[in-house]
Structure formats: structure tokens, C-alpha cells
DSSP file (Angstrom, degrees, kcal/mol; ACC not computed):
  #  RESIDUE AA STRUCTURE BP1 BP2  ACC     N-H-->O    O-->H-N    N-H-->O    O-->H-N    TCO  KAPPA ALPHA  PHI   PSI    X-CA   Y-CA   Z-CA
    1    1 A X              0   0    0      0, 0.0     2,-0.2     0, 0.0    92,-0.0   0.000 360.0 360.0 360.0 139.5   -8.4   22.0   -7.0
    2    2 A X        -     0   0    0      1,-0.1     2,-0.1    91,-0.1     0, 0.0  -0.493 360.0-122.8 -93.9 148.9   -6.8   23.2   -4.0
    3    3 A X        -     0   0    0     -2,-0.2     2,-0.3     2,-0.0    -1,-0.1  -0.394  32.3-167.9 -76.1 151.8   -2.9   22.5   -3.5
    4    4 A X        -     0   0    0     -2,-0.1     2,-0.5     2,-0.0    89,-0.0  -0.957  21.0-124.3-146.4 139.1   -2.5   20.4    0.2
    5    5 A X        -     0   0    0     -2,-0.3     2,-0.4     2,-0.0    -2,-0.0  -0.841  24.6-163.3 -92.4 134.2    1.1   19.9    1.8
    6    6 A X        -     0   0    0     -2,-0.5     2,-0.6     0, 0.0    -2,-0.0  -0.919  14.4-133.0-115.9 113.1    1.6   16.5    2.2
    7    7 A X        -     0   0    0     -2,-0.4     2,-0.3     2,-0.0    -2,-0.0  -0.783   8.2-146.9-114.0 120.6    4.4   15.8    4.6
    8    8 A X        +     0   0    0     -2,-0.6     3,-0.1     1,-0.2    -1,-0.0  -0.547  18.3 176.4 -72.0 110.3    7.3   13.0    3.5
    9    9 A X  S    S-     0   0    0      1,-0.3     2,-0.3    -2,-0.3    -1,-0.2   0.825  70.7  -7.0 -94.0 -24.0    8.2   11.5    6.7
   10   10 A X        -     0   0    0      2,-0.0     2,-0.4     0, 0.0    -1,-0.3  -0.987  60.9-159.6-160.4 153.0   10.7    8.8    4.5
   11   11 A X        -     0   0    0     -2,-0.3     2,-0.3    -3,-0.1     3,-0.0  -0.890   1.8-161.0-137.0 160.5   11.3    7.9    0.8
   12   12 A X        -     0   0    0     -2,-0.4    -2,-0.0     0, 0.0     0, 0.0  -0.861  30.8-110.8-163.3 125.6   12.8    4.8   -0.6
   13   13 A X        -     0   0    0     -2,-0.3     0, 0.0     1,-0.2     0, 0.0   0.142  23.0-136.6 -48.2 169.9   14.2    4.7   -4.1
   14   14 A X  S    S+     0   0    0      1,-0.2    -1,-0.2     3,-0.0     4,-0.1   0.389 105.7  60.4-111.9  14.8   11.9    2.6   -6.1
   15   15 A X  S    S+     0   0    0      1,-0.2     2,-1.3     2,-0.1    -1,-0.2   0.628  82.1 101.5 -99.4  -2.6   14.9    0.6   -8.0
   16   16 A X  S    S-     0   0    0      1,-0.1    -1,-0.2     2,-0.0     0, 0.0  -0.570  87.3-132.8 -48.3  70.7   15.4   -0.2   -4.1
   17   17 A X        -     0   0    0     -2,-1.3     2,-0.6     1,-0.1    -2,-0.1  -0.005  19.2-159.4 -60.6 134.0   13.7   -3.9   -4.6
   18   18 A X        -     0   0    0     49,-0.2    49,-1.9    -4,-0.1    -1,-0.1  -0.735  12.4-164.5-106.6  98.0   11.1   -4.4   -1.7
   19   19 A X        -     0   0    0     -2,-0.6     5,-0.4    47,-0.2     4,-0.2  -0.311  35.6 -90.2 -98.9-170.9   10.5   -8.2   -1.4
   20   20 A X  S  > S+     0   0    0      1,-0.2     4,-2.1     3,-0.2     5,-0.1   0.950 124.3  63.5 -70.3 -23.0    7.5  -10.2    0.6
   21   21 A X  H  > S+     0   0    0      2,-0.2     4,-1.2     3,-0.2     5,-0.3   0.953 111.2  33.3 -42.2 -66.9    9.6  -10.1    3.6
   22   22 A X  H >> S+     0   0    0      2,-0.2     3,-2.7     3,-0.1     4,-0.6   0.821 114.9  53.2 -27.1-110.9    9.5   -6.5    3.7
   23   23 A X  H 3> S+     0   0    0      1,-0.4     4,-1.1    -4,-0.2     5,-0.4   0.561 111.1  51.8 -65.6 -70.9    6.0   -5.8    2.4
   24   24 A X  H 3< S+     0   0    0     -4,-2.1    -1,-0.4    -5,-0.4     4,-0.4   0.622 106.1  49.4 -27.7 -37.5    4.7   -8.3    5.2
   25   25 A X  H <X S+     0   0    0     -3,-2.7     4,-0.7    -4,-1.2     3,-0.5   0.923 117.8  51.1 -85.6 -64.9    6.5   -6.5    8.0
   26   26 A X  H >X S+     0   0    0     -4,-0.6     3,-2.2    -5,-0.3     4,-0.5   0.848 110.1  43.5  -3.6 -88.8    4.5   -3.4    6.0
   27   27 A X  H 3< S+     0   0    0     -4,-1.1    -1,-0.2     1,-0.2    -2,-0.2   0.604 108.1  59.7 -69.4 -28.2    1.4   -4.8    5.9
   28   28 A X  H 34 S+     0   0    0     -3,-0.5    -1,-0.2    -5,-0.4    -2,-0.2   0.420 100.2  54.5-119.7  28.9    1.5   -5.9    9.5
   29   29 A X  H << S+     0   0    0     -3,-2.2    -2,-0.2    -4,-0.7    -1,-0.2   0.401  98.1 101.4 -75.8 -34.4    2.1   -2.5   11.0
   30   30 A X     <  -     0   0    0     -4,-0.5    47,-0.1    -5,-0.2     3,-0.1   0.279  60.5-166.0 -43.9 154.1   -0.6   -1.8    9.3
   31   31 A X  S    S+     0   0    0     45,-1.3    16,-1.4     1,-0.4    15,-1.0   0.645  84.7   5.1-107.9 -45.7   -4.3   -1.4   10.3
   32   32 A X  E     -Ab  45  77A   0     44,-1.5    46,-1.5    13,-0.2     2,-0.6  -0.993  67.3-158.9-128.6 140.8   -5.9   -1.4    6.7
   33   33 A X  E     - b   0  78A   0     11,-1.7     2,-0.6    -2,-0.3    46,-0.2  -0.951   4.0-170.5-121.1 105.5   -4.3   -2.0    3.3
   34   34 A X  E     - b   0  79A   0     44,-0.8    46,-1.3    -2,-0.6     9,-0.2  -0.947   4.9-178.1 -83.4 104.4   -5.5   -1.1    0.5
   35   35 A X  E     -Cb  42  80A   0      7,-1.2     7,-1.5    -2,-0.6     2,-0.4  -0.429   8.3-160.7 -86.6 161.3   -4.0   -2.2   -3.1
   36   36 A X  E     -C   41   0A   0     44,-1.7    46,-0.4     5,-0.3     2,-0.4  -0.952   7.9-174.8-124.9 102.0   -5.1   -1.3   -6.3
   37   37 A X  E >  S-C   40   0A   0      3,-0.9     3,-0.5    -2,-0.4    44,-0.0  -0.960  71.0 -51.7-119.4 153.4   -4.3   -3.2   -9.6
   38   38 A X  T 3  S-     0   0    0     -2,-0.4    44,-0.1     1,-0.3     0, 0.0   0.037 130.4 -13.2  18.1-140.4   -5.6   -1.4  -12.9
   39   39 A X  T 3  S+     0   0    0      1,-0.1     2,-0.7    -3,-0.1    -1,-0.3   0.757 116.5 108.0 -48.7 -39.5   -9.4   -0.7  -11.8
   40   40 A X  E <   -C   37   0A   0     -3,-0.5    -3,-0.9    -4,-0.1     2,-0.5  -0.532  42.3-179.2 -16.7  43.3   -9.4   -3.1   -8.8
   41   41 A X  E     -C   36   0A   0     -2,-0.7     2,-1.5    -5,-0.2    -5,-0.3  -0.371   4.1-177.5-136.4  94.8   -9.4   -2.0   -5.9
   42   42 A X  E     -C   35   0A   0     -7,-1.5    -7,-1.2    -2,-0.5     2,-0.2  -0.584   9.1-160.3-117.8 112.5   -9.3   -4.5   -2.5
   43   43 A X        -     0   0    0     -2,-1.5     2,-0.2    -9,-0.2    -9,-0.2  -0.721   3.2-169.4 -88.1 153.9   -9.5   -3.1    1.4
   44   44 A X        -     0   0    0     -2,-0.2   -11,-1.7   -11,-0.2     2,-1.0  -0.920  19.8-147.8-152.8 120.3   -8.2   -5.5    4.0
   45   45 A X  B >>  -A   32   0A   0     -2,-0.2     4,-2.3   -13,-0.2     3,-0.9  -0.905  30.7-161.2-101.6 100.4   -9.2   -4.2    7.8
   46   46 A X  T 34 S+     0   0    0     -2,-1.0     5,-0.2   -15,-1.0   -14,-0.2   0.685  79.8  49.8 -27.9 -37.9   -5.6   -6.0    8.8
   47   47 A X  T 34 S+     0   0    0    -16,-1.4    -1,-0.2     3,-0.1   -15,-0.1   0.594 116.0  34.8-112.7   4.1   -6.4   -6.2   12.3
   48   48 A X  T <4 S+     0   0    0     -3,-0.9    -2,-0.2   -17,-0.3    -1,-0.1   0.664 121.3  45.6 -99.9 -41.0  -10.0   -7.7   12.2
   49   49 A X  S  < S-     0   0    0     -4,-2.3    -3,-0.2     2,-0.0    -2,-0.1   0.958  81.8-156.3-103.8 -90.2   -9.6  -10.1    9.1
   50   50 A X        -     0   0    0     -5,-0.5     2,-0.2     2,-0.1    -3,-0.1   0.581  25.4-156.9 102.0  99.5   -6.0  -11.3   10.7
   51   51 A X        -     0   0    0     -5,-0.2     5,-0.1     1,-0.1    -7,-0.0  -0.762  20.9-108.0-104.6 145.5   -5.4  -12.3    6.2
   52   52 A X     >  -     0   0    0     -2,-0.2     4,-0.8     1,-0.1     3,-0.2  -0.288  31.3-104.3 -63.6 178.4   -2.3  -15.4    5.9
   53   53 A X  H  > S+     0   0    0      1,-0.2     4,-3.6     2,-0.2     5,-0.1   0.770 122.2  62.1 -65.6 -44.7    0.8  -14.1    4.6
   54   54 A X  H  > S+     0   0    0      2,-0.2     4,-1.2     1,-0.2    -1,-0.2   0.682 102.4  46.8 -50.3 -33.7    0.0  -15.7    1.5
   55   55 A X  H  4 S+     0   0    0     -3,-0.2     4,-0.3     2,-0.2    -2,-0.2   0.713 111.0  54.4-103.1 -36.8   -3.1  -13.7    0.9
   56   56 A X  H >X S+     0   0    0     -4,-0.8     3,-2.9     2,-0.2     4,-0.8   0.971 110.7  47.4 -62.2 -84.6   -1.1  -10.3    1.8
   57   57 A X  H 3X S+     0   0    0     -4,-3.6     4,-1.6     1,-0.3    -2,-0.2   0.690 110.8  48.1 -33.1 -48.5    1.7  -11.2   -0.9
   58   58 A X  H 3< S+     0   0    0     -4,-1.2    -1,-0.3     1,-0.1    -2,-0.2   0.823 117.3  45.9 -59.0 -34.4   -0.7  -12.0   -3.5
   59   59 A X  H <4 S+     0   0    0     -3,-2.9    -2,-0.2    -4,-0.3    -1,-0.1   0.998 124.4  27.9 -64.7 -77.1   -2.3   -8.6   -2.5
   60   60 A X  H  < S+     0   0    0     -4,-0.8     8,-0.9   -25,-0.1    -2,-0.1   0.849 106.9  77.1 -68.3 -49.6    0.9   -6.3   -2.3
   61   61 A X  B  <  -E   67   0B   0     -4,-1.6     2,-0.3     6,-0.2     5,-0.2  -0.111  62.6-133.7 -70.7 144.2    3.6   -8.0   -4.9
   62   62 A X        -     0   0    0      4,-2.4     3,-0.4     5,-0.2    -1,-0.1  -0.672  43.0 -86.9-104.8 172.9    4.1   -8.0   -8.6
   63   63 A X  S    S+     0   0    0      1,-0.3     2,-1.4    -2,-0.3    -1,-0.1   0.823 122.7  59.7 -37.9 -38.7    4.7  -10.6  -10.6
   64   64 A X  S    S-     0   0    0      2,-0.2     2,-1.6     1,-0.1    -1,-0.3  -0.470 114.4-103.6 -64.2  47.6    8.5  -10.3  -10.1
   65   65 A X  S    S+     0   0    0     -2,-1.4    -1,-0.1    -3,-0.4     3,-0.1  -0.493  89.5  98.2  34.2 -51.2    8.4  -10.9   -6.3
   66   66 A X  S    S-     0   0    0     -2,-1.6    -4,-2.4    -5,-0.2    -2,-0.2  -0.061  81.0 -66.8-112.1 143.5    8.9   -7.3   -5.3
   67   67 A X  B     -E   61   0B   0    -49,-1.9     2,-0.3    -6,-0.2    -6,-0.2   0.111  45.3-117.3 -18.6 144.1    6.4   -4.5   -4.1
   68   68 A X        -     0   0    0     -8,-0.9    13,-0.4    -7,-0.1     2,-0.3  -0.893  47.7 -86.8 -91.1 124.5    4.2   -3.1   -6.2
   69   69 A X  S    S+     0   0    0     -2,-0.3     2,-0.2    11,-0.1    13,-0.1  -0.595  97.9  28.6 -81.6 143.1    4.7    0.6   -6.8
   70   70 A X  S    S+     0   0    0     -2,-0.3    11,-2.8    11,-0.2     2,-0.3   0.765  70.6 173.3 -83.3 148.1    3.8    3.3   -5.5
   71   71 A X  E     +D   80   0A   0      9,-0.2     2,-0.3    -2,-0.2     9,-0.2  -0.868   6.7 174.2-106.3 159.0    3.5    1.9   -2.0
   72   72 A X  E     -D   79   0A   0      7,-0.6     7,-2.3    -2,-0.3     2,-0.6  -0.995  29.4-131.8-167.8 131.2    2.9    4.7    0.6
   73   73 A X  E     -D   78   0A   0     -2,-0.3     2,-0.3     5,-0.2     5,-0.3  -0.984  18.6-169.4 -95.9 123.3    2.1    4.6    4.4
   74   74 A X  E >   -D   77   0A   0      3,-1.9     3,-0.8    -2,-0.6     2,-0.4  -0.848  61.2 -65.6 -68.3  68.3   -0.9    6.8    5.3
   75   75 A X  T 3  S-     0   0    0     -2,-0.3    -1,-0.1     1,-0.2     0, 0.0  -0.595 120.5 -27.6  65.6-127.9   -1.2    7.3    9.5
   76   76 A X  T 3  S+     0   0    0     -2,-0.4   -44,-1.5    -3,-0.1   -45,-1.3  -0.084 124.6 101.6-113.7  33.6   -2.0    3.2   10.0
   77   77 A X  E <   -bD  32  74A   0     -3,-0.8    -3,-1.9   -46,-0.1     2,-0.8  -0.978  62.1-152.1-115.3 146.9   -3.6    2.8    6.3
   78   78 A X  E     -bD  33  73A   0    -46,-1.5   -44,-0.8    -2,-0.3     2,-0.8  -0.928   6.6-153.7 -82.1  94.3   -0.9    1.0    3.5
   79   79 A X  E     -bD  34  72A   0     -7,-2.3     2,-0.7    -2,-0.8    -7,-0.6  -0.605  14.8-179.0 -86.4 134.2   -1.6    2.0    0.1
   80   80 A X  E     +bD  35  71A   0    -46,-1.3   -44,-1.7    -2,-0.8     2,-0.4  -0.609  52.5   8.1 -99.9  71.6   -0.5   -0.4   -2.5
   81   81 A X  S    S-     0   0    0    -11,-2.8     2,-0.3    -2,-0.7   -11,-0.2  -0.888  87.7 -85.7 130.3 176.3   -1.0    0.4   -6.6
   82   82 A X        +     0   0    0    -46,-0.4   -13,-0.0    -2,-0.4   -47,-0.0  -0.937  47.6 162.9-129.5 147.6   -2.1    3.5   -7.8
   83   83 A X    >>  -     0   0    0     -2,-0.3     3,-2.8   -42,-0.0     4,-0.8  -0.195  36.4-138.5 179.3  87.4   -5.6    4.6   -8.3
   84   84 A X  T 34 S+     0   0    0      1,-0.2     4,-0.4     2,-0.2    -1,-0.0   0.434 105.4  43.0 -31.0 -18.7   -6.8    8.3   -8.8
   85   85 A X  T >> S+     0   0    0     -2,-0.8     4,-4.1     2,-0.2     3,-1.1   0.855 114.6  50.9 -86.4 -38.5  -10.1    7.8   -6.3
   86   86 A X  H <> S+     0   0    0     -3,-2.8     4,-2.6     1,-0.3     5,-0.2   0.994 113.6  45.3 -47.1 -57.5   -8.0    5.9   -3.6
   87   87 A X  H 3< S+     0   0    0     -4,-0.8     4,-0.4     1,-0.2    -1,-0.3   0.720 110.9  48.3 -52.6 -26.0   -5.6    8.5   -3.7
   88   88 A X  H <4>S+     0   0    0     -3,-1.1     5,-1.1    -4,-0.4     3,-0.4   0.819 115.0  50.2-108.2 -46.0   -7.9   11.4   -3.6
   89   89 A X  H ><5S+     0   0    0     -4,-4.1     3,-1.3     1,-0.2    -2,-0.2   0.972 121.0  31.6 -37.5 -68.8   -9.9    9.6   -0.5
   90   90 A X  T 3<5S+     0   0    0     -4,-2.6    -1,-0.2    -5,-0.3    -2,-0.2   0.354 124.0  44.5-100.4   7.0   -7.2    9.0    1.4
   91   91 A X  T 3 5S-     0   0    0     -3,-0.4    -1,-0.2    -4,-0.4    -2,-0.2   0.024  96.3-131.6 -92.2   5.0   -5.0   11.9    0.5
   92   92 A X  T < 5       0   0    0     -3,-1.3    -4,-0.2    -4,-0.4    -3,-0.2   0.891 360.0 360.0  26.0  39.2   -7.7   14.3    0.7
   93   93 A X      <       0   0    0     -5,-1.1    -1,-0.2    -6,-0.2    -5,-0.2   0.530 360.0 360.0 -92.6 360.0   -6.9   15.9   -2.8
């Protein structure tokens, strides 16, 4: 597998808790969001679907309130979760 430089434009610690006020604001910058929990895997085209707020939280958040890790901005896609094909799609890796 070939190395690709990936370029960080911002980090944020992850014991920095991210609650749904954040992660909405996220998500509705956004064009498409895609989460991942374990094998699961759910796209949201953000700006056709218009999804409630409610429907984004349940999406983005863990049980505790707060973001679900890793979260990641990709150009105007949100990744949410981890999930080695998502990642490899939309990371090209």
C-alpha cells in the first residue's frame, strides 16, 4: 500500500468533550455525513434530506452525550465512527 500525505488543517484533543451542540453546528456545515458504529455504516446527503437535529444526534453521539470518536472533516464530507472501508474510500488509502 502506497503512503498518501494527508494534510491536518486542525486537531482537537479527544478528552476535549464535544457535545450535540457542537456536533450539530458540525454536521450542518456539512454536505454529507457519514457515521459508522461497529459494522454500520449510514450516509446522510445533509443538504437534500434536510435530517431534524434529533436524527443527527442519534447519528453522531455516544451514549454519554458527546461525539463519537474519531470524528474528521473531509472537504464538505463529516466522518463520524471508525470503519476501515469508509476510511479507505474517502481517504483514498
Amino acid at each position: 500500500m502506497e503512503a498518501h500525505d494527508i494534510a491536518v488543517a486542525e486537531t482537537v484533543n479527544a478528552s476535549k468533550k464535544l457535545g450535540r451542540d457542537a456536533a450539530l453546528g458540525m454536521a450542518r456545515q456539512a454536505q454529507r455525513l457519514i457515521t459508522a458504529k461497529g459494522k454500520k455504516v449510514t450516509a446522510v446527503d445533509v443538504t437534500a434530506k434536510t435530517p431534524s437535529d434529533d436524527e443527527l444526534a442519534a447519528l453522531m453521539l455516544g451514549p454519554t452525550g458527546n461525539m463519537r470518536a474519531p470524528t474528521m472533516r473531509v472537504g464538505k464530507t463529516l466522518l463520524v465512527g471508525y470503519h476501515d472501508q469508509v476510511f479507505a474510500d474517502e481517504l483514498g488509502q
